[in-house]
N, C-alpha and C positions, 0 to 999 in steps of 0.2 A: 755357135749357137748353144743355149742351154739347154737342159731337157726339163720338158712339161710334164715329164711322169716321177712320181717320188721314188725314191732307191728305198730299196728294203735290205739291210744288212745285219741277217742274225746272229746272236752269238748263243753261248749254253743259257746265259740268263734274260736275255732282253734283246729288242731286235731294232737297230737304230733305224729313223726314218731321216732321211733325206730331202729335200725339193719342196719343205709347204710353203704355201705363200702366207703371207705376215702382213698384218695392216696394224698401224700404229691407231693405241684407244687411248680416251683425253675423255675426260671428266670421269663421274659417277657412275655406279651400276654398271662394272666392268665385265661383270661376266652375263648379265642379261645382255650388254653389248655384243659380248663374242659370240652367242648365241641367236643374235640377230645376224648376224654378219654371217656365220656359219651358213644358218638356213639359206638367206639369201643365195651365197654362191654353192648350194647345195652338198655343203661340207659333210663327210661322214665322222669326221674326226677332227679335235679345236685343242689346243697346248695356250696357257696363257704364260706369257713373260714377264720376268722383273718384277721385282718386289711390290711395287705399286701396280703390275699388269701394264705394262705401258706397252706390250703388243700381242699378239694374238697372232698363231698358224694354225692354219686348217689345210685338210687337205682332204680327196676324196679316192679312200682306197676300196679296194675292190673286197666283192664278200669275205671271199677267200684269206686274199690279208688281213681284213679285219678283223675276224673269226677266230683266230686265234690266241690260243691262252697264252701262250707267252708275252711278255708287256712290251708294249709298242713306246718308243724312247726317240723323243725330238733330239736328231742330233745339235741340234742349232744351238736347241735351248741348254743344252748339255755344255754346250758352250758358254756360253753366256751365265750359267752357274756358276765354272771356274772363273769369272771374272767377272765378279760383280760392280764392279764401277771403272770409271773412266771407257774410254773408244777403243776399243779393239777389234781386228780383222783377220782371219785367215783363209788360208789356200792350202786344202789337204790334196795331196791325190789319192786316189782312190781304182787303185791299179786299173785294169782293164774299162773302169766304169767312166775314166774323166780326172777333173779337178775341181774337188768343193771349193766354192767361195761362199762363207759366212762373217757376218759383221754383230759385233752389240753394242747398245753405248749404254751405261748406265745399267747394267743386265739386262737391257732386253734388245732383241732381237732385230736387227735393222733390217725395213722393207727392203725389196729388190734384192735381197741377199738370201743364204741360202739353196743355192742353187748351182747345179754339178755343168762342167763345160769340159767340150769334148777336146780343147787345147789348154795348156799354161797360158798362152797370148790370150784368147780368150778372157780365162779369166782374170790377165793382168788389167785387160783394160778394164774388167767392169770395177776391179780395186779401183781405179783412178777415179771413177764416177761418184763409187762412195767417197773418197778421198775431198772431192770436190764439196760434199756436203758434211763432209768433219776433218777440217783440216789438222787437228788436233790426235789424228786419230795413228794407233800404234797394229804397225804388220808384224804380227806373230809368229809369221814365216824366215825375219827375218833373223830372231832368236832361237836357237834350237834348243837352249836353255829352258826356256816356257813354255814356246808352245806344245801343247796338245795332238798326243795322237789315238788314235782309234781305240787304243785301250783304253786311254784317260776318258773319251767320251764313255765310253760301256762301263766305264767304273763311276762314274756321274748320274746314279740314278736316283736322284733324290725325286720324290711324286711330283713336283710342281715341271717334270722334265717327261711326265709320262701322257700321252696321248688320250683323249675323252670322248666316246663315242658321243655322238650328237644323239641325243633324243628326240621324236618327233611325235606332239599331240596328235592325235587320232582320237575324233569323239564317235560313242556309239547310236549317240542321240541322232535323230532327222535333222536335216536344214531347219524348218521352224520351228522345229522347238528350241532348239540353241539360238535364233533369236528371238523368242519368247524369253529363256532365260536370263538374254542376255538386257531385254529393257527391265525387267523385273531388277533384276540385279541394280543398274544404271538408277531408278526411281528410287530404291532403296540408301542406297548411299550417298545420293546430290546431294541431302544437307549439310553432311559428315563432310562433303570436299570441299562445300562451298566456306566453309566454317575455319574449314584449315589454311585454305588460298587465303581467307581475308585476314585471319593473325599473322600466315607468314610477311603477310604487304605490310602490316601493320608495326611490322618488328624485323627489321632487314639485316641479314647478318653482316657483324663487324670484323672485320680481318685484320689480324697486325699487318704494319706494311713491314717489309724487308729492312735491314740494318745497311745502310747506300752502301757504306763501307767496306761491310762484311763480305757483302753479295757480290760486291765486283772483286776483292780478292781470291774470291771462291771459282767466280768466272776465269779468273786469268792462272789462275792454279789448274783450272781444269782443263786450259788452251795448250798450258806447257808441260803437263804431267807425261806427256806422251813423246818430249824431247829428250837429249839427251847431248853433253861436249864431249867428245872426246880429246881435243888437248893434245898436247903433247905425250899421257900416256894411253891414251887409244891409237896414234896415228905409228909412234915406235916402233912397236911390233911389227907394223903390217909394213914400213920400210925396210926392217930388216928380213923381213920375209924374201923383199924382191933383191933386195942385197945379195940373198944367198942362191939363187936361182942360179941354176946352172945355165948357161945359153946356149951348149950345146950336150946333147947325149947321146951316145951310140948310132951317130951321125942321122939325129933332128937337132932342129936348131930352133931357137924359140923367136916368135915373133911377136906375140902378145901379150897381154895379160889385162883383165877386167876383174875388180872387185867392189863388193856392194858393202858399203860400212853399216852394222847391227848394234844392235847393244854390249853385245858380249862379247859379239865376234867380227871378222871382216872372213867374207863368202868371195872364195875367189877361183878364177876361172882363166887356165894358159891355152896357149897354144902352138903347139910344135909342126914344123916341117918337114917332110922327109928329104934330104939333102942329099946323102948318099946313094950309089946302086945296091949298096949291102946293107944298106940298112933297114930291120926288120919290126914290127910290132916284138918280136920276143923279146929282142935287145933290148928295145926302149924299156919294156916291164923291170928286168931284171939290173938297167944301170938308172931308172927314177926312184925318187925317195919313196921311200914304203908308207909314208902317211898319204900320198895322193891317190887318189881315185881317177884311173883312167879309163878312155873310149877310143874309139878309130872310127869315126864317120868316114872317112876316105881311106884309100889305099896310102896317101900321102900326108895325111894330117892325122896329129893325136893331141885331141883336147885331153886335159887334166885341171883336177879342182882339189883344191882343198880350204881347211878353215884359219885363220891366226885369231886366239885368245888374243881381245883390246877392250876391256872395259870402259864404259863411255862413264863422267859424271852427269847424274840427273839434274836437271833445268832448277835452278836456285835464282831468282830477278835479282833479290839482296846481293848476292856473289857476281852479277853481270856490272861492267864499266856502262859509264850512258855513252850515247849517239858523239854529245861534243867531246868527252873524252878519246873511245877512239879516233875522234881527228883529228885531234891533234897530237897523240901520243902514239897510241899504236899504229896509225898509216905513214904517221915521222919513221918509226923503227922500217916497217916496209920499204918506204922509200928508201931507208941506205942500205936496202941487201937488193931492191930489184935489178940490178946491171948483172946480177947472176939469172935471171929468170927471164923466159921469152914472152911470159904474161903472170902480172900479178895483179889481178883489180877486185874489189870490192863496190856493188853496185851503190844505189839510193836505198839509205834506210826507210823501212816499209815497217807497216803495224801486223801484228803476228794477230793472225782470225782471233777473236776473241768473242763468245757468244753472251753478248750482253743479256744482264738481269734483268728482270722487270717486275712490276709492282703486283698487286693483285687484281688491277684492272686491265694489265696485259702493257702497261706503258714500261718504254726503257729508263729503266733509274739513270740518273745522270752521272755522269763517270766523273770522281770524284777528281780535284785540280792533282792533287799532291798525288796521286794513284803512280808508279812508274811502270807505266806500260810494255808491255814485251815488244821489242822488235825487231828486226833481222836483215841482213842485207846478205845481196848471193855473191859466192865468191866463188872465181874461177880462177885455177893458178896452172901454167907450166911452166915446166923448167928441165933441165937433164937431171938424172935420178940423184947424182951426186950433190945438186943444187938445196936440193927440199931441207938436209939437215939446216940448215938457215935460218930457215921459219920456224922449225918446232918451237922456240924460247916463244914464238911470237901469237901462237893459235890458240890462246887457253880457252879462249870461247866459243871456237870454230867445232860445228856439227858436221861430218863428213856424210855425205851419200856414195859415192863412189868413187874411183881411184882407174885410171887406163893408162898402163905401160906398152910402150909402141919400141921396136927396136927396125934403125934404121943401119945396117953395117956400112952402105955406101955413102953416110954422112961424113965431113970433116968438121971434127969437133971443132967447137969454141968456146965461147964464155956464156953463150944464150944457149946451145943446141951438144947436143949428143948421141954417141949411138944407139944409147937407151934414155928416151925421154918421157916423163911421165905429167900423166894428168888429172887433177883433183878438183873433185866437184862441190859445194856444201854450202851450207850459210852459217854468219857472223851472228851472233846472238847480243842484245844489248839491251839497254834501256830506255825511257825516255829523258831526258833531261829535265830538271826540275826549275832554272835558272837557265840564263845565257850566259856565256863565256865572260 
């Protein structure tokens, strides 16, 4: 579960706020909106988002908090500053308090996000929810390159990131007289509105429409901005990585291995056995590599994690082969190395989310013939570790997700199967076809 109370986290200059809730604002008079909305849910304090305001947090703190001089600083929107356009999401922790999960699309502020939970699981799944509604959208988490931490937000204090006390009308006047004033008022200026209603009818305003063309390649730049291949030279690395694994150390033995493919890097995570009677947590420290980061959940188990530099290339359509090319060329190549692999398949090409334009009556522009569409198909592959170099000539287009090496000693190797076999998760990126074969 989340928490319903905002976190207050000071520093010498400014004091980050945690936990407001955010409602997406759409048309005019943005900020008499937010100032509706405030009151309504009895807001003390209102933060507007994105350039255009396109959301709004409030939240309601206590005297005490609020009273004070030091400036009160939306960490959300602190976010959403450093990255002013396309979808992005993170997952801070926030030691003893939890784990932030906040989203922006476009700088501002995505609803339902926001908000501190008292597990990682937790807030993994609420990323998939958002996920569900921006598929398009990039985890920050899993770049340690870019993402933002706690200093980068406190050092993010431009005003449009600082917190606004709600003001509340208070008349000194009686009930009737404030509506005495208030028909007074009303008979005074009926002609004035009625004068202006009847030229605005009389003169409608004209909108350019959108450029069909434009606006769908803007749409589908904006679906793939947030992908990325890694190729042949993202996937190298992190082979050689398990290549060099020791499989046993000062008597553990290793049994697993999981890693998460990022932009920059592959996040990976082993796991050793205690085999031996003599063998000790000291041992293991001083015969593993010194770039890993170890733990001992059990007396008998010692997880270790580290990172391998793999830089991915960014989603290019122009540089993607179409749908009927890879079928016939690159799943021919597939086909004469699969008798080394115990699975090699590439699902049904599917159309990659793409959030269609529309006019200024709110209708979908029609996706032009000639457009080539983004698309993808999932691909699952294993094989024994030795197997995989195979394929690298063959994955220039393949986005990895993840990677699981399994070690079995009591296998007898073959041509399918080994005593370390591994398994890759990801999908094929491609085009639409403009022609048939």
């Amino acid at each position: 579960m989340h928490s319903d109370t905002p976190l207050l986290l000071p520093s010498a200059s400014s004091i980050l706020v945690f936990g407001l809730e955010w409602f997406p604002l759409l048309g005019g008079g943005l900020h008499r909106q937010s100032l509706r909305l405030a009151r309504k849910y009895r807001a003390s304090h209102v933060v507007l988002s994105g350039e255009q305001a396109g959301s709004v947090g409030m939240t309601r703190l206590r005297k005490r908090a609020s009273g004070r001089k030091t400036p009160l600083q939306s960490a959300a929107q602190s976010l959403a500053s450093l990255f002013p356009s396309g979808t992005v999401a993170l997952i801070l922790p926030l030691a003893e308090h939890g784990w932030w999960l906040v989203a922006a699309h476009e700088g501002a502020v995505v609803a339902r996000t926001d908000r501190v939970y008292e597990t990682l699981d937790q807030a993994l799944n609420a990323l998939s929810d958002v996920r569900l509604a921006y598929p398009q959208l990039q985890d920050l988490s899993q770049d340690t390159d870019i993402a933002p931490g706690l200093s980068d937000l406190y050092a993010s204090s431009a005003s449009n990131n600082r917190l606004q006390k709600v003001g509340r009308w208070d008349s000194v006047l009686p009930v009737p007289v404030q509506w005495l004033a208030l028909a007074l008022t009303v008979v005074a200026i009926a002609p004035t509105v009625w004068q202006w209603v009847h030229t605005k009818q009389a003169q409608p305003a004209v909108q350019a429409e959108p450029d069909t063309q434009l606006a769908w390649q803007l749409a589908v730049r904006q679906a793939t901005q947030a992908r990325c291949l890694h190729g042949m030279q993202g996937t190298q690395p992190v082979l050689s990585s398990l290549y060099d694994l020791p499989v046993v150390i000062a008597g553990w033995q290793l049994a697993s291995v999981e890693c998460t493919a990022g932009r920059s890097a592959w996040m990976c995570q082993g796991d050793y056995q205690r085999q031996q009677q003599e063998a000790t947590n000291d041992g293991f420290l001083r015969s593993s590599p010194s770039r890993w980061t170890s733990r001992f959940p059990t007396m008998d188990l010692a997880k270790v994690s580290w990172a391998v530099a793999a830089p991915c290339t960014l989603f290019s359509s122009p540089a993607l082969n179409s749908a009927n090319h890879n079928e016939r060329h690159l799943f021919s190549a597939w086909q004469a190395i699969r008798p080394a692999f115990s699975r090699l398949e590439a699902g049904q090409s599917q159309a990659l989310p793409v959030n269609p334009p529309r006019d200024s009556k709110g209708q979908v522009l029609v996706q032009p013939v000639d457009l080539q569409a983004p698309l993808y198909r999932e691909v699952h592959i294993q094989s024994p570790l030795r197997s995989f170099e195979l394929l690298l000539p063959h994955i220039a287009s393949v986005e990895w997700r993840r990677l699981a090496l399994t070690v079995n000693q009591a296998i007898k190797p073959t041509l399918k199967s080994s005593q370390l076999n591994v398994t890759f998760l990801g999908v094929l990126h491609e085009v639409a076809s403009l022609s048939t074969r």
